[in-house]
C-alpha positions as CSV (number, residue, x, y, z in Angstrom):
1,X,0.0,0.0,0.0
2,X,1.3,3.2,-1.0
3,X,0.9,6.7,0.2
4,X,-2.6,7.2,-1.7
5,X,-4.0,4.1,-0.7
6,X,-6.8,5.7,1.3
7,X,-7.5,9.1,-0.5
8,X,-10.0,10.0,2.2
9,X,-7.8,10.1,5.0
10,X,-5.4,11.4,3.3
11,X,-7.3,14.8,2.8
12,X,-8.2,14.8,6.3
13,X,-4.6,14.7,6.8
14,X,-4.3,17.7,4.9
15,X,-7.0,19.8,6.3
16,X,-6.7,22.3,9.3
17,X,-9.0,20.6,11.6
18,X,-8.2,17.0,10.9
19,X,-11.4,16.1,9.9
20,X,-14.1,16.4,7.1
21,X,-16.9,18.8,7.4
22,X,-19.9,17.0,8.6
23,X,-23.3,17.6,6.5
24,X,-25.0,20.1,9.0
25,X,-21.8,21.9,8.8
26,X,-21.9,22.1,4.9
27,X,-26.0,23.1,5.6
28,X,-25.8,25.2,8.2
29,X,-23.6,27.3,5.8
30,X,-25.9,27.4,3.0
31,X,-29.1,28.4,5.3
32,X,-26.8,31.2,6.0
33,X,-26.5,32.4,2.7
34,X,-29.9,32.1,2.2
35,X,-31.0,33.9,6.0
36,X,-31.9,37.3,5.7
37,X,-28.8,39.1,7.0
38,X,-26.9,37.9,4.4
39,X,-28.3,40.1,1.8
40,X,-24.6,41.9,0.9
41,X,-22.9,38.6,0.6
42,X,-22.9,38.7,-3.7
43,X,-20.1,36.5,-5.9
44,X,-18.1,34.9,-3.6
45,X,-16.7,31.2,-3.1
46,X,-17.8,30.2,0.8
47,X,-15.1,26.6,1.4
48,X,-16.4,24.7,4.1
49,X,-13.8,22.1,3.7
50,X,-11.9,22.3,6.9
51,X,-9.2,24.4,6.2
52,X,-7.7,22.7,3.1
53,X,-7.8,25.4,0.9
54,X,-4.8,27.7,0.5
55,X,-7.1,30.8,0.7
């Protein structure tokens, strides 16, 4: 077994918080782009993938 073997534990290896985001995480993100407050939020990229992106 190489170092790909399992690809899924090798991106939680990689993320910030060790871990995938769970689904409530992922939906309790959208809900708030839908929610009323978030009416100036226009165009943007929200990650919710625990850290692993570089930005």
């Amino acid at each position: 077994m190489g170092r790909y073997s399992n690809p899924q534990q090798n991106h939680k290896d990689l993320t910030r918080t060790g871990r995938h985001a769970t689904l409530d995480e992922v939906a309790h993100a959208a809900v708030s782009l839908l929610g009323e407050h978030s009416g100036a939020i226009t165009g943007t990229t929200l990650n919710v993938d625990g850290g692993s992106s570089p930005y």
